[in-house]
C-alpha positions in Angstrom: 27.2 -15.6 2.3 27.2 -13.9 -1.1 24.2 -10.7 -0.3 21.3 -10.1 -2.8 21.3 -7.1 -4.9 18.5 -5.3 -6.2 19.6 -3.4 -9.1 16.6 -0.8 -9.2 17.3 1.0 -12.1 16.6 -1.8 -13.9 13.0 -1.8 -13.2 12.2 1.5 -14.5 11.6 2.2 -18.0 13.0 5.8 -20.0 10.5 8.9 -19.8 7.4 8.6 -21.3 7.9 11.3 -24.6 5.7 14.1 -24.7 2.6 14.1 -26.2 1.7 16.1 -29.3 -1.9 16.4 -29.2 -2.7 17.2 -25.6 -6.3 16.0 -23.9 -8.8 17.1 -21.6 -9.2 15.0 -18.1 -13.0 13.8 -18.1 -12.6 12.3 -14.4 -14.2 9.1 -16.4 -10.7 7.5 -17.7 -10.6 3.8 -17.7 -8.3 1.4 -18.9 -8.5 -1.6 -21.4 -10.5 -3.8 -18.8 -12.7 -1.1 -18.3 -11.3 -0.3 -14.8 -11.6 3.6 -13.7 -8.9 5.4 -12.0 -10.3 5.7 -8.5 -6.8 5.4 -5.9 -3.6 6.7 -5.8 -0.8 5.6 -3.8 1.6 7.6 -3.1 5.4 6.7 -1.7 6.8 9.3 0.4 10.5 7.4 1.3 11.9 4.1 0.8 13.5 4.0 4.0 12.2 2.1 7.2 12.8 1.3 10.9 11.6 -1.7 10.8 12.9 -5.2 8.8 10.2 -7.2 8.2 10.9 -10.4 6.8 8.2 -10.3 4.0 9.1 -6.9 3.3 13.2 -5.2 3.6 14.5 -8.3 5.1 17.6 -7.5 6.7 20.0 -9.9 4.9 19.6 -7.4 1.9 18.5 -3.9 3.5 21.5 -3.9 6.0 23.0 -1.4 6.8 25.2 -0.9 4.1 22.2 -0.9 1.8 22.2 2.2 0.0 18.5 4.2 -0.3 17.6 7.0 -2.4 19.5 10.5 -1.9 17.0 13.1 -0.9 17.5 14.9 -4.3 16.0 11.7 -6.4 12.7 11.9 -4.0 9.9 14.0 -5.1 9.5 17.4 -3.3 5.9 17.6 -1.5 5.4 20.3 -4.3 6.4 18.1 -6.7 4.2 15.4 -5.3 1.3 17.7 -4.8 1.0 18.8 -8.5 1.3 15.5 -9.8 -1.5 14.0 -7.0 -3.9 16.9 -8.1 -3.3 15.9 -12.6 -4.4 12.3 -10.7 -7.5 13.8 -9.3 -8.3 15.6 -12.5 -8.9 11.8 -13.8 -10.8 10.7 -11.0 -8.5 9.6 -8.0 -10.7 10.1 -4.9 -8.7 8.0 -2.3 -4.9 8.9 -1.6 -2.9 6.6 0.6 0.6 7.8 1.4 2.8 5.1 2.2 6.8 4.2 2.2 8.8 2.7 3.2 7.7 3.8 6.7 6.4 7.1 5.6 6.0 8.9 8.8 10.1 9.0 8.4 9.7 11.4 5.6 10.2 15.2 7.4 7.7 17.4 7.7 5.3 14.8 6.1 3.1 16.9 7.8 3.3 19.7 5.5 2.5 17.5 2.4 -0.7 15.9 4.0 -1.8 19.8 4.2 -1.2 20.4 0.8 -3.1 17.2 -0.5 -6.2 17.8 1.7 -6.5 21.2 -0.3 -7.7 18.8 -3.4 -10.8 19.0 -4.6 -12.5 16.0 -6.9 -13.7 18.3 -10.0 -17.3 17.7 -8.2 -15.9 19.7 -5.5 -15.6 16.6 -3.2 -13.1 16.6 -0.5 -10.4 13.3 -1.0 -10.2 10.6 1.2 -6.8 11.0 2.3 -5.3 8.4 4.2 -1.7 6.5 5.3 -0.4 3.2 6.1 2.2 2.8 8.5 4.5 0.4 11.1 3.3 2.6 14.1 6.3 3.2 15.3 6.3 7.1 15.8 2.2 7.0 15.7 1.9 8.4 19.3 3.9 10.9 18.5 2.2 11.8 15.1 -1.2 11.2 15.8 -2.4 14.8 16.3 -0.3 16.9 13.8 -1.6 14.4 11.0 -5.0 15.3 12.1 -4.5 18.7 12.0 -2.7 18.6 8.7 -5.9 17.1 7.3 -5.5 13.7 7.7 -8.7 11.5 7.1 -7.5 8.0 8.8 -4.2 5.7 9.3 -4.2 1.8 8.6 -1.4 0.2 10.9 0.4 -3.4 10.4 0.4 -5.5 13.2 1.6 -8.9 12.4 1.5 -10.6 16.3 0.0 -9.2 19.4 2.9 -11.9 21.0 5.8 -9.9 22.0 8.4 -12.3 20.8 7.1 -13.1 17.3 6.4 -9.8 16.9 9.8 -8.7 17.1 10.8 -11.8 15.1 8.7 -10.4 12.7 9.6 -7.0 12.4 13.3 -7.7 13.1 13.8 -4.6 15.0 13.4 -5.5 18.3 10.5 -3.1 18.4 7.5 -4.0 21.4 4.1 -4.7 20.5 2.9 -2.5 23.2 4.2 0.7 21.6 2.0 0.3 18.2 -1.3 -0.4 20.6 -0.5 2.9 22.3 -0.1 4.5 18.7 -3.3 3.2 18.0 -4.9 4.2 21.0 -3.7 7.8 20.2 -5.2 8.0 16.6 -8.0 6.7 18.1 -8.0 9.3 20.6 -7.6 12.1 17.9 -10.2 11.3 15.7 -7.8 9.3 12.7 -10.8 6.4 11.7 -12.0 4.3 10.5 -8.8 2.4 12.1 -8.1 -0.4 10.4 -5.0 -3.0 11.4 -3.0 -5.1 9.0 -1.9 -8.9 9.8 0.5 -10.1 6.9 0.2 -13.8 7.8 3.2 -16.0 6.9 2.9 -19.8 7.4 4.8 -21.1 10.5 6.2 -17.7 10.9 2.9 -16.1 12.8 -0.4 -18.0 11.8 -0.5 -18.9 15.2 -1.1 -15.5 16.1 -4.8 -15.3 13.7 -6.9 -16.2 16.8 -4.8 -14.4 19.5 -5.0 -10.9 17.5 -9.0 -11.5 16.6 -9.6 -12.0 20.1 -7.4 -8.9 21.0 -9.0 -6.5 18.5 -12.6 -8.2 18.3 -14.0 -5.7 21.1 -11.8 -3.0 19.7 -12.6 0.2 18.0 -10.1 -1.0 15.2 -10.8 -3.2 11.9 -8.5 -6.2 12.0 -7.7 -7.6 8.3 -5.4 -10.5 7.6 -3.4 -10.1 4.2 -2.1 -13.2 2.7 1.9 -13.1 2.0 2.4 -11.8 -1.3 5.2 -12.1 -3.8 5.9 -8.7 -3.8 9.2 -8.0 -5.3 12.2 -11.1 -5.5 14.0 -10.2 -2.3 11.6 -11.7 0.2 12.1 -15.5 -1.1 8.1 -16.1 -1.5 6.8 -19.2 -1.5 3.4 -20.6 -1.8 3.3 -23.2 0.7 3.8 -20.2 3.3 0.7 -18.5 2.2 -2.1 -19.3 4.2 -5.1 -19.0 2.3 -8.3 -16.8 3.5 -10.6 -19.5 3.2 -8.5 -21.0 5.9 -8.1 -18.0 7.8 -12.4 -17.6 8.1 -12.4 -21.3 8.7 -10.3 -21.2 11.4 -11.6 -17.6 12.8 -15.3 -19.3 12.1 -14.4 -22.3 14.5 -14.2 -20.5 17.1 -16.2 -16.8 16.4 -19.3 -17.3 14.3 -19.0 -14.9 11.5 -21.4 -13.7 8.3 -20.3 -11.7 5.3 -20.8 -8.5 4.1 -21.4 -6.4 1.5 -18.3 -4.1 0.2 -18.1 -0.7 0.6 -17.6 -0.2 -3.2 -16.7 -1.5 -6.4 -12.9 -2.5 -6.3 -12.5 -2.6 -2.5 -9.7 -5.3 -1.8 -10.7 -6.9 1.4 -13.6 -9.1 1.9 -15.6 -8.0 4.9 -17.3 -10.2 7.4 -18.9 -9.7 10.8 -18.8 -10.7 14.2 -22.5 -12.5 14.9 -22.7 -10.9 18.2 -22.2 -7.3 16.7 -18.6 -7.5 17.8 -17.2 -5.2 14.8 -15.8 -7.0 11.8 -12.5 -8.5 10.1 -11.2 -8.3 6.4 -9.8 -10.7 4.4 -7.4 -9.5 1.9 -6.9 -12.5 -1.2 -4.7 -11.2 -3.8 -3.2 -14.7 -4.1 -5.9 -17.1 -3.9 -8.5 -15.2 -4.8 -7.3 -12.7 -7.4 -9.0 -9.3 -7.4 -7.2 -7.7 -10.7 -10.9 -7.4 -12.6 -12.0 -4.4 -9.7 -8.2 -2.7 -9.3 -8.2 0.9 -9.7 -4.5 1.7 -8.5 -2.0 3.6 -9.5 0.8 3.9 -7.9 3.5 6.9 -7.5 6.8 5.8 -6.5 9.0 7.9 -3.9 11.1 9.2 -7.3 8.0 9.8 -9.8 7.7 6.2 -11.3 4.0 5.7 -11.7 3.3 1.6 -11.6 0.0 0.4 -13.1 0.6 -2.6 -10.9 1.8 -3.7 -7.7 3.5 -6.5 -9.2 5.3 -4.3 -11.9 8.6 -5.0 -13.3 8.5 -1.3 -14.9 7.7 2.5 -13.8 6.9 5.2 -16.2 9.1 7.7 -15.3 6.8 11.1 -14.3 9.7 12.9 -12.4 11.6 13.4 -15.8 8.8 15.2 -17.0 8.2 17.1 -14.1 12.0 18.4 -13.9 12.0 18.7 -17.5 9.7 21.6 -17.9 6.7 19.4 -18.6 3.0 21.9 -18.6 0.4 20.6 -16.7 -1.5 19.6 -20.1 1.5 17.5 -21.3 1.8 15.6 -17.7 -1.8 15.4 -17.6 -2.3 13.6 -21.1 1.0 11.1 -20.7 -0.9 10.3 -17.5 -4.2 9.4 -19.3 -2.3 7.7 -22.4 -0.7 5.2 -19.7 -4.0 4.5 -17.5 -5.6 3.8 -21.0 -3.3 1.1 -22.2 -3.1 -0.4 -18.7 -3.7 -4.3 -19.1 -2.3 -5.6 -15.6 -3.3 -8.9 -14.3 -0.7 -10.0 -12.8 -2.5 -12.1 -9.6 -4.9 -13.3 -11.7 -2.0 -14.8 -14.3 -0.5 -16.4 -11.3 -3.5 -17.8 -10.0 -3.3 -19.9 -12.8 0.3 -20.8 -12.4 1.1 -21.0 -9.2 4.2 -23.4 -9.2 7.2 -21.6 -10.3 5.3 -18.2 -12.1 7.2 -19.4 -15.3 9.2 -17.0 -17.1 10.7 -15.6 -13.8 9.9 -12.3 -13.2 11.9 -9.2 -11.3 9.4 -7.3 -9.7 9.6 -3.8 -7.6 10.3 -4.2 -3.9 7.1 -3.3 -1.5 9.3 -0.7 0.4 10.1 1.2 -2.7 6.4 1.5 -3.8 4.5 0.6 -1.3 1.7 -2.3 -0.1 
């Protein structure tokens, strides 16, 4: 069998030049939709324990698969300087993901450093990370302590087998609930739990895992399978859309919607009827939710994406190695939020057979979900 390649490099575009007339952050930056800057995601490694099939399947992240040398990935201090210029422009959430990010060494360290952000209000940021739960339980209190708001968790089966078909690791279900029980235990919430939901792969599992979580502590949110990079063969006939994911949880739990917590918010909430807690629906194939996105997205070696779907990264780290001053980072990063035009879901909501030209798009474990 002749293996996939994914030639990175290619997906990056040169250094942004410096600028010559340097700006002022305002904190009220938008871009050419009119969308603020309001999250920042940050990717501490692209290396993970786990192969999930919609995400490093392990046909092409084997283990000859070459990741980053520790000298391309941002040092925390690098990190940190760049996540404070964001802040300056008006980040107030930071989610650190990976790869699996609790992998990254001392990640502990860096969450201490980021909690030390202020918004130019004064506000403290919501700092928060997805991951796999695989080391969770034996993470949960030094991320607190490091200043850690809250952790979201993916959780694609509460069925031991398809669980570990799913995450191609041979990893048990029954270690992520204990991580969840001890992030629980230390304060890390709102909890919320991630089901990426793949057609004939785990669908089957929507109605085990909402009964499982229902009278829960935790927020359960079903995702629909993305096209997220090229090497996780997407198809649309394996998405299962959220209007048949609430139809299905509906037939069984009767449900209402509500409101979102603010402007931009990805998932659609609903609640139990019986006061049970609540689900999310997260659309971003069927129901595209480009008009409210205000993402960026750092990449573990300084790329800022505009997009989750980029083909490119503007290359940060150059800058930052290159003697860049604050100022000159600061206004490169303003210049590219400003020109931002992404739209990619919404584009292939209205093409969804074939996405026509073909499109190379960064991987999920190099930038992050």
């Amino acid at each position: 069998m002749t293996k996939k390649v994914i030639p990175l490099i290619d997906q990056r575009l040169l250094p942004p030049g410096l600028p010559t007339t340097l700006e002022t952050p305002t904190g009220l930056i938008t871009d050419v939709s009119g969308r603020p800057l309001h999250d920042l995601r940050i990717s501490v490694t692209d290396r993970c324990n786990f192969r999930c099939v919609y995400c490093m399947p392990r046909e092409v992240f084997d283990k000859n698969y070459t990741f980053l040398p520790h000298t391309d990935l941002l040092s925390f201090e690098e990190i940190t300087r760049l996540a404070s210029l964001f802040v300056a422009h008006g980040v107030q959430k930071i989610r650190l993901t990976g790869g699996e990010p609790l992998l990254r060494k001392h990640i502990e360290k860096l969450i201490e450093k980021l909690s030390a952000l202020r918004t130019p209000d004064g506000k403290d940021i919501d700092l928060t990370l997805t991951t796999n739960g695989s080391l969770l339980a034996k993470k949960a209190q030094s991320l607190k302590d490091a200043g850690l708001n809250r952790v979201t968790v993916s959780l694609d089966a509460i069925d031991e087998n398809i669980f570990k078909k799913m995450n191609d690791a041979d990893f048990p279900v029954a270690d992520v609930l204990h991580g969840l029980d001890m992030a629980h235990q230390v304060g890390l919430g709102p909890i919320k739990v991630n089901m990426v939901v793949k057609r004939g792969v785990n669908d089957q599992e929507i109605l085990p895992m909402a009964r499982y979580f229902k009278t829960s502590p935790f927020i359960l949110r079903f995702i629909e399978y993305m096209d997220v990079g090229t090497s996780n063969g997407w198809k649309m006939d394996e998405v299962v859309p959220s209007a048949e994911v609430i139809q299905r949880l509906q037939n069984v739990f009767p449900m209402a919607p509500l409101a979102a917590n603010y402007t931009g918010e990805t998932a659609q909430r609903w609640r139990y009827q019986d006061g049970d807690g609540e689900i999310g629906l997260i659309s971003s194939v069927t129901q595209a939710f480009c008009s409210d996105c205000s993402r960026a997205r750092l990449s573990t070696e300084g790329k800022l994406y505009t997009c989750l779907f980029a083909t490119e990264g503007h290359d940060l780290r150059a800058l930052l190695r290159g003697n860049g001053s604050d100022a000159e980072l600061s206004t490169v990063i303003g210049q590219l939020w400003r020109v931002r035009n992404d739209r990619y879901s919404e584009l292939r909501t209205l093409n969804t057979d074939g996405l026509a030209p073909p499109r190379k798009k960064v991987e999920m474990s190099y930038i992050g979900g």
